[in-house]
C-alpha positions in Angstrom: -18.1 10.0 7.9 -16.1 13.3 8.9 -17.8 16.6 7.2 -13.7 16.9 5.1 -13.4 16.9 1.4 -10.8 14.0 0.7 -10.6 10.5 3.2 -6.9 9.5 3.5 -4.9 6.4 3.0 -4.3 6.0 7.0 -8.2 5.0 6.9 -8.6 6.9 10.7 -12.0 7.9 9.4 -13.1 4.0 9.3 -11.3 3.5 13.3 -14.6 2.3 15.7 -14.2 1.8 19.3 -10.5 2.4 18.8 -9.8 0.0 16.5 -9.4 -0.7 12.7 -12.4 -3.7 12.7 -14.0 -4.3 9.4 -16.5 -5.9 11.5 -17.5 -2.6 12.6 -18.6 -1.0 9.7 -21.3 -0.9 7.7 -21.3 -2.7 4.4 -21.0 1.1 2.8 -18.9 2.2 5.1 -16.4 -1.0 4.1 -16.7 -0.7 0.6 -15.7 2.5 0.7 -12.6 1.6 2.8 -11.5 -0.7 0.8 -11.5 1.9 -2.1 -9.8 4.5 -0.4 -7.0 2.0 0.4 -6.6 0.4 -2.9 -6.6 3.9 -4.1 -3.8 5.0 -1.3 -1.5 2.1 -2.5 -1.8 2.2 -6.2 -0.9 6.1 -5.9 1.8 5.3 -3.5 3.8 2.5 -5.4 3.6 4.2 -8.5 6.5 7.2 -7.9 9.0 5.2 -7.5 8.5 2.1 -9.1 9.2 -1.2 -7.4 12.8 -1.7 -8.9 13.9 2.3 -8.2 12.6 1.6 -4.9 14.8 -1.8 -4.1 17.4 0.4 -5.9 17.0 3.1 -3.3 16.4 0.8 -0.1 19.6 -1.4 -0.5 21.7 1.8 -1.2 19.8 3.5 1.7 20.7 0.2 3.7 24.3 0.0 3.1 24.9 3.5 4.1 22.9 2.9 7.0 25.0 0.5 8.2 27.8 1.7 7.5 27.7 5.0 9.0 26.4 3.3 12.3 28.3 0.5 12.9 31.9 1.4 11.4 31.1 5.6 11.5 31.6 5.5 7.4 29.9 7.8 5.0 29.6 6.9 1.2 30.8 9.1 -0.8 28.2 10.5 -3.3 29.6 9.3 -6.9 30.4 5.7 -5.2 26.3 6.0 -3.8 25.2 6.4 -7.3 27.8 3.7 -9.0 26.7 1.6 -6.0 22.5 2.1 -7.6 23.4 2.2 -11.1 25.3 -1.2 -10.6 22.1 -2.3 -9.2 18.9 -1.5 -11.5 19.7 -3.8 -14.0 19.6 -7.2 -11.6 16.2 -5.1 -9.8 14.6 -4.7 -12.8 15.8 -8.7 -14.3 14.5 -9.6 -10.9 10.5 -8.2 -11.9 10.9 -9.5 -15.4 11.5 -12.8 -13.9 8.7 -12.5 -11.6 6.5 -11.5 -14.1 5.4 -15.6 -15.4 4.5 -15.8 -11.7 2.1 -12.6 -11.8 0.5 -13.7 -15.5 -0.1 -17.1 -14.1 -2.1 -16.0 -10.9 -4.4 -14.5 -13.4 -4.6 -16.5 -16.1 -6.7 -18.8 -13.9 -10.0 -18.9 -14.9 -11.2 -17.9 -11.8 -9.6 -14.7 -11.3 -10.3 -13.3 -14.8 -12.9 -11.0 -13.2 -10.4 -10.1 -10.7 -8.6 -9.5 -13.6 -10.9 -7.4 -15.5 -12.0 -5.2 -12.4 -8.1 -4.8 -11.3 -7.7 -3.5 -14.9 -11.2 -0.7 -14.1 -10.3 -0.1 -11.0 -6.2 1.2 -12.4 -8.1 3.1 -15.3 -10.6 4.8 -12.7 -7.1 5.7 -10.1 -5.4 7.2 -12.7 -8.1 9.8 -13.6 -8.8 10.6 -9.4 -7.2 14.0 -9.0 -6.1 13.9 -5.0 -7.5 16.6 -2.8 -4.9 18.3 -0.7 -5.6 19.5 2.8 -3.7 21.8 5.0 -3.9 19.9 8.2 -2.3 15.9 6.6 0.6 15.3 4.6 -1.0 13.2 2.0 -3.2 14.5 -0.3 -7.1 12.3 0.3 -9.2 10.1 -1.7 -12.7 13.0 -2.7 -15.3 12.2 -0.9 -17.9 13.3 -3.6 -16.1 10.5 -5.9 -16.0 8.1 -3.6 -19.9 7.7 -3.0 -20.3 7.2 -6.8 -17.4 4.2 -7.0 -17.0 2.5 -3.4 -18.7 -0.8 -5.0 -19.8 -3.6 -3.3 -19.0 -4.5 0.1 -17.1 -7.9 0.4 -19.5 -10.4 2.7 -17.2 -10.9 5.6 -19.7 -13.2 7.1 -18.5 -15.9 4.3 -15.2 -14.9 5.0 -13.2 -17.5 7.1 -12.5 -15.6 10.4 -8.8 -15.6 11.9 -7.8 -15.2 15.3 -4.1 -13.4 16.3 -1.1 -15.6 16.4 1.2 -13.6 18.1 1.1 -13.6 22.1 1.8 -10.2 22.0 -0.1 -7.7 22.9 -0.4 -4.4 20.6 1.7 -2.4 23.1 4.5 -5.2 22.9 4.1 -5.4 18.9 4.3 -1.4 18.9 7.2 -1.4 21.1 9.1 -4.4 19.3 7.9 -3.3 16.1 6.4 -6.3 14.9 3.7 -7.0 12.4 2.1 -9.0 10.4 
């Protein structure tokens, strides 16, 4: 673990022979990986939420493509009709997803999934972020995160999946492609 005060989202403090492995680390080491990224991506998905962001993407999108392939700009009234006309059919689209999310945990199975999704929210919501000079996210605090890593998964009773793609990293970093 680096001698910093915060860990950050991009988990380069868990990277081992120049890789991102969970088979590298130790069980603490993956526990507390795991937290930080949970952590990252509740915090991130919060501001905006998922309907402001389809909102924002599609509008983003359209003037994209407009700009580049026809050399149009949108002007900024007909940008914001353009979002207001869509939050009400992004937020009917989450209501009508939401049978789908109560039914994954309504299984009797995954009621302490449930219940520790539920502590862990309560317990991100009260984690002040640490800011650092040298990254442009603010970190997980490392004093915090030795008191509620948890348990590490066993990842030796975990099926093991080889790649699919033929490509190599270079050719899925070049192509942009991933999984």
């Amino acid at each position: 673990m680096p001698l910093t005060d915060a860990i950050h989202d991009d988990l380069i403090e868990f990277v081992r022979h120049g890789s991102l492995d969970a088979y590298e680390l130790t069980d603490e080491e993956l526990a507390q990986m795991l937290e930080v990224w949970r952590w990252g991506v509740w915090r991130r998905m919060q501001a905006p939420s998922a309907p402001d962001h389809d909102v924002i993407e599609q509008s983003q999108r359209l003037q994209r493509r407009l700009a580049r392939e026809y050399n149009l700009e949108v002007e900024y009234n007909t940008a914001l009709l353009l979002k207001q006309e869509l939050e009400p059919l992004m937020n009917l689209r989450m209501l009508l997803n939401a049978p789908r999310a109560c039914a994954y945990f309504i299984h009797p199975r995954r009621w302490l999934a449930l219940w520790q999704t539920l502590w862990r929210v309560l317990r991100y919501n009260q984690i002040i972020p640490v800011p650092e000079r040298n990254q442009d996210s603010p970190g997980y605090p490392c004093d915090q995160l030795q008191r509620h890593a948890g348990h590490a998964p066993d990842l030796l009773r975990r099926p093991y999946w080889r790649q699919l793609s033929f490509h190599s990293f270079a050719a899925r970093k070049r192509l942009d492609l991933w999984w």
